[in-house]
C-alpha positions, 0 to 999 in steps of 0.5 A, spaced: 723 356 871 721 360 864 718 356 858 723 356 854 728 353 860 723 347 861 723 346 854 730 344 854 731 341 861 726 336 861 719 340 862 715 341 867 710 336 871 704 338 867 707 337 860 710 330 863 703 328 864 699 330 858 696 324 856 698 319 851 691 319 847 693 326 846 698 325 843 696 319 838 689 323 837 694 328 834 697 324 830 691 320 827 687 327 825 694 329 822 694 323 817 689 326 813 694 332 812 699 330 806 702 337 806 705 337 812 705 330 813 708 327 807 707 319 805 714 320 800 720 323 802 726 325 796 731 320 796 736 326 795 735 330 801 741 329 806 737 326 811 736 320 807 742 320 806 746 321 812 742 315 814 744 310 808 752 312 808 752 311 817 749 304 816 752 302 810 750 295 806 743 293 809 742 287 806 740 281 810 740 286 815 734 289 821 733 295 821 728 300 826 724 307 823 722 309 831 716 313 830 716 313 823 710 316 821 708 315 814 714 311 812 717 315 808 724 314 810 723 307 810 720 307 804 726 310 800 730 304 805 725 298 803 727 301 795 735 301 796 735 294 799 730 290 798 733 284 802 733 288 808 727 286 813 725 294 816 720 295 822 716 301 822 713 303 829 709 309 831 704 311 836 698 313 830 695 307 827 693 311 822 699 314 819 701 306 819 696 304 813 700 309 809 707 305 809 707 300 803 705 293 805 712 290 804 715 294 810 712 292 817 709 295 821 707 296 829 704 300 833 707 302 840 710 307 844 718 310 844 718 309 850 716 301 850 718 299 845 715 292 844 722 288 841 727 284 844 733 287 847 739 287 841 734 285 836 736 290 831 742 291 827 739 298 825 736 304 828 733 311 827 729 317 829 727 322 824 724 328 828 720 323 832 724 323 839 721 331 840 715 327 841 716 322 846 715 326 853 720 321 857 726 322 852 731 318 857 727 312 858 726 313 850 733 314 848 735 308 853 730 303 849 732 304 842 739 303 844 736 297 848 734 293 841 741 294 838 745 288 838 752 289 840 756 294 835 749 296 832 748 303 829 743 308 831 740 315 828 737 321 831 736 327 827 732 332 830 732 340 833 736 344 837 733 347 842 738 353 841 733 354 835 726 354 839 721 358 837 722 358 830 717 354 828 710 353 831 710 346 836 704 342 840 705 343 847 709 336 849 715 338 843 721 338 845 727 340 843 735 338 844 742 341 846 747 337 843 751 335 848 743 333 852 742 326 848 751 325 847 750 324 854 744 319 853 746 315 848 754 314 852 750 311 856 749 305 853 753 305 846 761 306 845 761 311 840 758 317 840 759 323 835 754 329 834 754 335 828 749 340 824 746 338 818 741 341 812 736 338 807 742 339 803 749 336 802 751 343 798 747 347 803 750 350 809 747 349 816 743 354 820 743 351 826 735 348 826 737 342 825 742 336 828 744 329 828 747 325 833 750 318 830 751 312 836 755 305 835 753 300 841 
């Protein structure tokens, strides 16, 4: 199977197998790197939000950042609703120390996430899932933590766009139809669309959104 194909189907057996020190050593280096790994996002990119018009009033609510780097995405959360109890985990403890103290934080895996089931009445994944290897077991996790009627986010790349930018070896990307058909398993609705940095810009096609109700 050629490279690219792997990418999009699942990978090999030796990217499966890359070593999780690896991927958090990755992560750890890279949070010395404020350039391409920012610690702040702009609140008017619509990314931010796409994710704030889906889950709504967030007052009093539980709402998990998977993968959440530098917490940028909850910083602009924590900021708009206050009340709100945000939990931002990453596999890089590094990254962790910069998300501001009144967010709290946890280290550990998208593929073990270390929450009760249907704990959390709110989820997202920005461009993390790409890096979580077993993207099944992943996506099947965060739909775990939510309770019933609960909301879930993921916005990453289209594997029809791979190539275009430079990537670590365990990267994937995703087809819309591949995570529709792992988030129906768990959750009742389930849509998908492109989106851009901008509301007033028209997609190209990098990058999606799939938007789940459990």
């Amino acid at each position: 199977m050629k490279p690219w194909l792997r990418k999009i189907f699942g990978g090999s057996s030796t990217e499966r197998s890359i070593p999780l020190h690896q991927i958090r050593r990755s992560f750890d280096e890279a949070a010395g790197d404020e350039e391409h790994f920012p610690a702040t996002i702009d609140p008017r990119i619509y990314h931010v939000q796409l994710i704030l018009d889906y889950f709504g009033d967030l007052s009093g609510k539980r709402i998990l950042d998977v993968g959440c780097g530098k917490g940028r995405f909850a910083r602009v959360l924590n900021q708009r609703y206050p009340a709100a109890q945000i939990v931002a985990l990453d596999l890089s403890e590094a990254m962790l120390r910069f998300v501001p103290a009144q967010i709290n934080t946890c280290s550990g895996t998208m593929t073990s996430l270390p929450f009760a089931s249907a704990s959390f009445d709110c989820a997202y994944a920005t461009e993390s899932l790409e890096h979580a290897v077993d993207i099944s077991t992943a996506v099947g996790e965060m739909c775990r933590i939510l309770k019933p009627g609960g909301k879930l986010v993921i916005i990453d790349k289209n594997a029809e766009h791979w190539g275009r930018l430079k990537t670590p070896e365990w990267e994937k990307w995703f087809r819309r139809e591949e995570l529709e058909k792992l988030l129906k398993r768990d959750c009742r609705d389930v849509a998908s669309r492109f989106i851009s940095y901008w509301e007033d810009v028209e997609p190209d096609g990098l990058f999606l959104a799939w938007l789940a109700q459990k």
